[in-house]
C-alpha positions in Angstrom: 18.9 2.4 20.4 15.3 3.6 19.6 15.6 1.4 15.8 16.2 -1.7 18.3 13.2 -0.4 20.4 11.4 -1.0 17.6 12.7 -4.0 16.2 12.4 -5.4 19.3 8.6 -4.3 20.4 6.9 -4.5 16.9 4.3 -6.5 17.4 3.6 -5.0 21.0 3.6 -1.1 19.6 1.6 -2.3 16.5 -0.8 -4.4 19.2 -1.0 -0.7 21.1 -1.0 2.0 18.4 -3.1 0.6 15.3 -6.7 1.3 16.9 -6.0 4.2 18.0 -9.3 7.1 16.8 -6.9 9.4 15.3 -10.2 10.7 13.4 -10.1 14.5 14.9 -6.1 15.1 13.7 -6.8 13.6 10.2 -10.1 16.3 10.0 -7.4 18.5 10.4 -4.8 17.8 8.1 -7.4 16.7 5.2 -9.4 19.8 5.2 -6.2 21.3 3.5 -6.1 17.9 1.1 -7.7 17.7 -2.7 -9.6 15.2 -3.8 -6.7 12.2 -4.7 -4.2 14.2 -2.9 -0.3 12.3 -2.7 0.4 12.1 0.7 3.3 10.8 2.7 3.0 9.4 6.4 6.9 9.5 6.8 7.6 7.3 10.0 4.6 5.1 9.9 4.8 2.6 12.7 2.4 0.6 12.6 1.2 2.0 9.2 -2.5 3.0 10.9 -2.7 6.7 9.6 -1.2 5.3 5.9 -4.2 2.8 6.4 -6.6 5.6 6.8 -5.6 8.2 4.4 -5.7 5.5 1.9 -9.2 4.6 2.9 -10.1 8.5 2.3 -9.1 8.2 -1.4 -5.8 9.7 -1.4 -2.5 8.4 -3.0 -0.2 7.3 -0.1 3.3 6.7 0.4 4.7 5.3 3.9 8.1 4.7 5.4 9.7 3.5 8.3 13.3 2.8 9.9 12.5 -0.6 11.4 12.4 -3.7 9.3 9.7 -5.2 12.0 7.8 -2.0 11.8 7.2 -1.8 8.2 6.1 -5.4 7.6 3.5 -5.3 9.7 2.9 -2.1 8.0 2.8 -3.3 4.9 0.6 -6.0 6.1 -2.2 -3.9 7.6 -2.6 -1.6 4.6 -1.6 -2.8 1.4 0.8 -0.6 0.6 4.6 -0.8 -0.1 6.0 0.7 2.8 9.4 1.6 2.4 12.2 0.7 4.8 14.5 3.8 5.1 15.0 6.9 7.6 14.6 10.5 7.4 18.2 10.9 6.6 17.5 8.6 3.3 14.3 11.7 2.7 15.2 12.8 -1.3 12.1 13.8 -2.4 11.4 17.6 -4.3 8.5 19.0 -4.1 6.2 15.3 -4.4 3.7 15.6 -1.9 0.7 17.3 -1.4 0.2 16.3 2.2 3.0 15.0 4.7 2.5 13.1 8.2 4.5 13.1 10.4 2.6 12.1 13.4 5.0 11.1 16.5 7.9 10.4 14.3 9.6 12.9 14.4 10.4 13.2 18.2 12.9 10.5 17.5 15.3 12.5 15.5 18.3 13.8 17.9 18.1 17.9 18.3 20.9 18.5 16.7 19.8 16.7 13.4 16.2 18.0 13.8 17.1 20.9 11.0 18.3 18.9 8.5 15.5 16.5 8.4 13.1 19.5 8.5 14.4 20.8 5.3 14.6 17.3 3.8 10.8 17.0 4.3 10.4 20.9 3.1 11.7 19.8 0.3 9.5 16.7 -0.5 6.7 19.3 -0.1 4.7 20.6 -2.9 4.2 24.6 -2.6 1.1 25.1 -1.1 1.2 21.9 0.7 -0.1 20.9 4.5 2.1 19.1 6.8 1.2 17.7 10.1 4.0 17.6 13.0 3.4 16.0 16.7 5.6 16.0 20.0 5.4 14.9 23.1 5.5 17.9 25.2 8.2 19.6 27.0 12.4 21.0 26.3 15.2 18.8 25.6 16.2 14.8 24.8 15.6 12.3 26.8 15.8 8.2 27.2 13.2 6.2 28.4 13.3 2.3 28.1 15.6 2.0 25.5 14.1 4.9 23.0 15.3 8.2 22.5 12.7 11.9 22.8 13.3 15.0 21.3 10.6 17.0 23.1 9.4 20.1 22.0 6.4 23.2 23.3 5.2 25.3 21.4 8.6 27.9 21.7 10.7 25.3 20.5 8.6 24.3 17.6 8.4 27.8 16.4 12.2 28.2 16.7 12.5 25.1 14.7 10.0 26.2 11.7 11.2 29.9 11.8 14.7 28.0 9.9 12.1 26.8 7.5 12.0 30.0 5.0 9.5 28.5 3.2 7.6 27.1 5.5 4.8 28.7 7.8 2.6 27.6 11.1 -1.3 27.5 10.6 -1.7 26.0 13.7 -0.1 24.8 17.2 -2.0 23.1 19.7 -1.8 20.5 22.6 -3.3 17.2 23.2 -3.8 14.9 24.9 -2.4 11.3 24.7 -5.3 9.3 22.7 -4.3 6.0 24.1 -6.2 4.3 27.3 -4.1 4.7 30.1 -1.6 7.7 29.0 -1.7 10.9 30.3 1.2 12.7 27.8 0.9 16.1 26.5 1.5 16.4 22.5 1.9 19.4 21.2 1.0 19.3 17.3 1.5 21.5 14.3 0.0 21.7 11.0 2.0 23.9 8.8 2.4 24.4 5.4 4.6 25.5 2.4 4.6 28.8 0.9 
């Protein structure tokens, strides 16, 4: 349903999404980033935030379930973006950074876990990891796509599974697209 979303819309959410000023999370997440850091953006759309982390210097990887999503990915940043899901996640311990900026609200509740300690995993110790979801408690379907929402609660119960894993920060924001008015609540955590 939501991989036919996409597959369907490309061009539209890449049109919508790729000129977004996602300037103040990346300050965020990079202030916990060396110098040449290897990051992953692991659900890239529209490969924007691959784009920019790239520009900053650091070693990017970027993946994405739709065939649509990652050519125009690939396209706009140069890069080999992968075509896979966050079930296909096999990575130990490879990154320095991971993004996972509105991606992860896709993934169903009741496979959230597993994908969480899939991405643990591909996390260096002493890594940084970015997490954003649109605000609120339970799934949902809107036009054809499918929300996990989460607040700050469910987040926490979410992360306190993690053993290794530890919240430096939750916040909320605000949608940065003209003409949306969502709440995102976001989380940078990282890997003990």
């Amino acid at each position: 349903m939501t991989l036919k979303y996409y597959q369907d819309n490309a061009q539209t959410f890449f049109d919508g999404t790729v000129n977004v000023d996602m300037s103040s999370l990346y300050e965020t997440f990079t202030r916990h980033l060396a110098s040449g850091a290897r990051v992953l953006d692991a659900g890239c759309g529209s490969g924007r935030d691959a784009k920019a982390f790239k520009e900053m210097g650091y070693q990017v990887e970027a993946f994405d379930a739709s065939s649509a999503m990652v050519e125009l990915a690939r396209e706009h940043t140069g890069l080999p973006v992968q075509l896979m899901s966050f079930a296909d996640v096999n990575w130990k311990e490879e990154f320095d950074g991971i993004w996972c900026c509105a991606s992860l609200l896709h993934v169903p509740a009741e496979e959230l876990p597993g994908v969480m300690r899939k991405l643990a995993d591909a996390l260096k110790p002493g890594g940084v990891w970015y997490v954003s979801f649109k605000y609120g408690d339970g799934e949902r379907e809107v036009d054809g796509r499918r929300f996990t929402d989460m607040d700050e609660v469910g987040l926490r119960a979410l992360i306190r599974e993690r053993k290794k894993i530890e919240i430096f920060e939750l916040w909320t924001t605000k949608d940065k697209r003209p003409h949306r008015e969502e709440v995102w609540v976001n989380g940078l955590l990282g890997r003990r």
